[in-house]
C-alpha positions as CSV (number, residue, x, y, z in Angstrom):
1,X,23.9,5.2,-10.1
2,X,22.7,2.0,-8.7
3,X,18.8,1.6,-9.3
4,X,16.4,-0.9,-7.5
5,X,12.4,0.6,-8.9
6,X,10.0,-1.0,-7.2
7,X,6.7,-1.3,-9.0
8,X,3.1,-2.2,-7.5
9,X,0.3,-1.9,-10.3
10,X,-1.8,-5.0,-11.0
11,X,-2.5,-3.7,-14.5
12,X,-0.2,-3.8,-17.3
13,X,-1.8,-1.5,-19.2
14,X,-2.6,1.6,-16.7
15,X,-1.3,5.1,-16.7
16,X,1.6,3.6,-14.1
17,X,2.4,1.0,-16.1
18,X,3.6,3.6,-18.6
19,X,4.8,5.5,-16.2
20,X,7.1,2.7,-15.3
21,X,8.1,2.0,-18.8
22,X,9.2,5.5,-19.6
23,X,10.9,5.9,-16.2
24,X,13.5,2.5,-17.0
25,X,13.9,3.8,-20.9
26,X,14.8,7.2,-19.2
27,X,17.4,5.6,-16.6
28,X,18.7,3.4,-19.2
29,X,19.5,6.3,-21.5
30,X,21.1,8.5,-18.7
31,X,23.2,5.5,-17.9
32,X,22.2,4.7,-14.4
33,X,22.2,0.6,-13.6
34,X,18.7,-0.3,-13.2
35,X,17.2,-3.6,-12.1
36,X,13.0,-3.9,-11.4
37,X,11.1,-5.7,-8.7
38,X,7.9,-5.5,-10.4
39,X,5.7,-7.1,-7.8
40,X,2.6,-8.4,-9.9
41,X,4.5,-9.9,-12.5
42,X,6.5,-11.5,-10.0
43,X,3.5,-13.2,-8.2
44,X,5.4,-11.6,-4.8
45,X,4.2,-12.9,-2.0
46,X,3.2,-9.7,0.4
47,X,2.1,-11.7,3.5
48,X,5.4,-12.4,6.5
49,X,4.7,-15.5,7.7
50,X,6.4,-18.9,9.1
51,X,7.4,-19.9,5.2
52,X,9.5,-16.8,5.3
53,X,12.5,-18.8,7.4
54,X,14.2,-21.8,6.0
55,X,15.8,-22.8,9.2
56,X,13.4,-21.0,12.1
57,X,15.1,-20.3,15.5
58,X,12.0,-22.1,17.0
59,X,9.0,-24.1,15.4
60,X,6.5,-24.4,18.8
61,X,5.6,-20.9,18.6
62,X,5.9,-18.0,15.8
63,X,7.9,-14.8,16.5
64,X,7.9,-12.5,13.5
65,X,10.5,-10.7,15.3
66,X,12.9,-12.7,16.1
67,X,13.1,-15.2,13.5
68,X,13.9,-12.1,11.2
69,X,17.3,-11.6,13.4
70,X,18.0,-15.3,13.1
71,X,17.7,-15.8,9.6
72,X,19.8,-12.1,9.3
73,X,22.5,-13.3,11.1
74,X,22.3,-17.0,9.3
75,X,21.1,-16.0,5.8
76,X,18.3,-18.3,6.1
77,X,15.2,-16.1,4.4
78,X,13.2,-17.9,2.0
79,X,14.9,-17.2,-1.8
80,X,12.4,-14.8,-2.7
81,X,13.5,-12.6,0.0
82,X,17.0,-13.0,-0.5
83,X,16.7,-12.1,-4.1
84,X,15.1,-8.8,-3.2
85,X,18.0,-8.3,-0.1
86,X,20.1,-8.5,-2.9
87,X,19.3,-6.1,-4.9
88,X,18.7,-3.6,-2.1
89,X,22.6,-4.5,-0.8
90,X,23.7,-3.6,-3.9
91,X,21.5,0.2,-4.4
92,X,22.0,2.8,-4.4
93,X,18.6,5.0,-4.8
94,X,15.1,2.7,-4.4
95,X,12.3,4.0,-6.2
96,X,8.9,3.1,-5.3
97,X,6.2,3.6,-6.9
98,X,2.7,2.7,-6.2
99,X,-1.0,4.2,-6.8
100,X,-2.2,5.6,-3.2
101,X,-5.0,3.3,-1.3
102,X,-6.3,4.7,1.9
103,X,-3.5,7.5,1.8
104,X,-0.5,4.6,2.2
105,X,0.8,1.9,0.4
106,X,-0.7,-0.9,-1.6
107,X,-0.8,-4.1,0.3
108,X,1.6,-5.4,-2.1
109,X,4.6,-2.9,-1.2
110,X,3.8,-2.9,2.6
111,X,4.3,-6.7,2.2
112,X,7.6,-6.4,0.4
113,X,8.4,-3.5,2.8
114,X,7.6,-6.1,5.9
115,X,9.7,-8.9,4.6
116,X,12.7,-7.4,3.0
117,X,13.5,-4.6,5.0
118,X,13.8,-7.5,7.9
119,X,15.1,-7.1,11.7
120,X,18.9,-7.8,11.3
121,X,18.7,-6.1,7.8
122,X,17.9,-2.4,7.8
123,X,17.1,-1.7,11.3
124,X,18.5,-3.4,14.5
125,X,16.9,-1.5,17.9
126,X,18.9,-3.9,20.5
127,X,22.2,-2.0,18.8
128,X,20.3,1.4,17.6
129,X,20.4,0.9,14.6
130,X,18.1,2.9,13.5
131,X,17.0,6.2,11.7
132,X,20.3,7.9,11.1
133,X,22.0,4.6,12.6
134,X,19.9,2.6,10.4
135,X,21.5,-0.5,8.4
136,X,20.5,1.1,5.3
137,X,22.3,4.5,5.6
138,X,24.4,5.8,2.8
139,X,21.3,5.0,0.6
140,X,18.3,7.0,-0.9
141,X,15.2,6.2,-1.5
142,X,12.2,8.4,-3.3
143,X,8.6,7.4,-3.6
144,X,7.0,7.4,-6.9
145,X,2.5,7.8,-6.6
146,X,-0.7,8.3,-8.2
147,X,-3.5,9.5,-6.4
148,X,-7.2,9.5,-7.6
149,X,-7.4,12.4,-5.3
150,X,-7.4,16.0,-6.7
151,X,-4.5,17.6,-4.8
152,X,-6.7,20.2,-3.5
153,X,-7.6,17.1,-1.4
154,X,-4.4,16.6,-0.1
155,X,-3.7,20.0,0.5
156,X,-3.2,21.5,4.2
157,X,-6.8,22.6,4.1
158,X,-8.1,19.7,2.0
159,X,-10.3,17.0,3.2
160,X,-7.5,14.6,3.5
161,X,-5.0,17.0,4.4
162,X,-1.7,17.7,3.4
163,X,-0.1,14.8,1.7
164,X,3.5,14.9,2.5
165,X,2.2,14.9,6.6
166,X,-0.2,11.9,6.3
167,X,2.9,10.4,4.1
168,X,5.3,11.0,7.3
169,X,4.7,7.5,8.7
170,X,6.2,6.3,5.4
171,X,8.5,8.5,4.4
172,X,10.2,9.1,8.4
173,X,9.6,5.7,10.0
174,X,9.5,3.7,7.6
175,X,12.4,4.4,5.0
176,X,13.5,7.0,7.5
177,X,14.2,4.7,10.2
178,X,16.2,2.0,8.3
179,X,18.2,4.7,7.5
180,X,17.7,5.5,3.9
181,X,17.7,9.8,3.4
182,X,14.5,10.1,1.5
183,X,14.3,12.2,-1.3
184,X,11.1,14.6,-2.3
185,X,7.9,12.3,-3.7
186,X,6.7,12.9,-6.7
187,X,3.1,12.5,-7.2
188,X,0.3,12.7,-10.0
189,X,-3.1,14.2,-8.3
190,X,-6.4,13.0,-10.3
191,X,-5.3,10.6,-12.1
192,X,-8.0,8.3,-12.8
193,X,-9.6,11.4,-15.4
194,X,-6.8,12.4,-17.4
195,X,-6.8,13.0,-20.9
196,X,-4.7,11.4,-23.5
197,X,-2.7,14.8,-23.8
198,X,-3.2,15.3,-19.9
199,X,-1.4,11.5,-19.7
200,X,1.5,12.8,-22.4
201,X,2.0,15.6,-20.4
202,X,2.5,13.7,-17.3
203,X,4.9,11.2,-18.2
204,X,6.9,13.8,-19.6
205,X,7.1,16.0,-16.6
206,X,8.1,12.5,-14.8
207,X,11.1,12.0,-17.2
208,X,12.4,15.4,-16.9
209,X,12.3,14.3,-12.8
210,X,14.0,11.5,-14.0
211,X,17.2,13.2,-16.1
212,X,18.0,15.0,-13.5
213,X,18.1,12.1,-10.5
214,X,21.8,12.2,-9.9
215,X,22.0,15.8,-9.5
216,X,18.9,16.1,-7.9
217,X,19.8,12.9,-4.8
218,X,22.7,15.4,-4.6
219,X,21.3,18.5,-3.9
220,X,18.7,16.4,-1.0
């Protein structure tokens, strides 16, 4: 298969950096294609804004909105953007992953999230393109997270509440709505106290995930 991971941890030495480094030796070895948009070594710009649009539909006033279908329909995004549309054109599963802040994405993926998954690109509402008619159907997309949390946290009686609810917004209209079918997250509770064999243990359960991807996306 076809693999865009998608990688937000400022530091390169954290548990998900390792994560992330067993993850593409493990989809390497079972053969899959992989390529990584790892967004703090790439200096990614998160904020959508008017430097975004090469040739803007209008320059008197700013229109998130619609510049995104012009530049769709022209090809006119800024290169950084276009490299990323790329690789998502040519996916077939997207993995995120991302340590949780405030129960949701790090600034860094909501900003790649807001400028590559553009109007005109994976989601067009004038036509309905949307959710099961969404421009990015036929693909998958699972996310990948560590939470500081304990899961009894995130549990349906926890303080925070059940995790894969407060995740809906992400996991239904976001990736839902362009489209993708989203496979089952796969998160790592309390990680910021792990032990080293804690950490072993971890990554290995996360590679076993890994090997069995295609059969898994299958099954889902």
């Amino acid at each position: 298969m076809k693999i865009l991971y998608i990688f937000a941890h400022p530091e390169p030495r954290s548990f998900n950096s390792a994560m992330k480094e067993a993850a593409l030796r493990t989809l390497d070895e079972q053969g899959h294609e992989v390529k990584l948009s790892d967004l703090f070594a790439m200096d990614f710009k998160p904020v959508l804004d008017r430097r975004d649009f090469l040739q803007p539909k209008r320059t008197d006033v700013f229109n998130p909105f619609m510049e995104q279908m012009h530049a769709s329909k022209k090809g006119t995004f800024s290169k950084d953007i276009m490299d990323e549309m790329e690789k998502v054109t040519w996916v077939d599963i997207l993995i995120f992953q991302f340590p949780i802040y405030f129960t949701g994405f790090p600034a860094m993926i909501k900003g790649w999230i807001d400028r590559v998954f553009a109007a005109g690109f994976a989601f067009n509402p004038a036509t309905g393109s949307m959710y099961e008619a969404g421009l990015l159907r036929g693909k998958k997309a699972m996310l990948v997270m560590t939470a500081g949390a304990d899961e009894a946290l995130y549990s349906k009686g926890g303080a925070h509440g059940d995790i894969n609810e407060l995740l809906r917004y992400i996991t239904h209209c976001t990736l839902g709505y362009t489209g993708l079918e989203v496979l089952p997250s796969y998160i790592v509770f309390g990680a910021g106290k792990m032990s080293e064999e804690r950490v072993r243990s971890e990554i290995s359960s996360y590679i076993e995930r890994l090997r069995s991807l295609a059969q898994y996306a299958q099954k889902n």
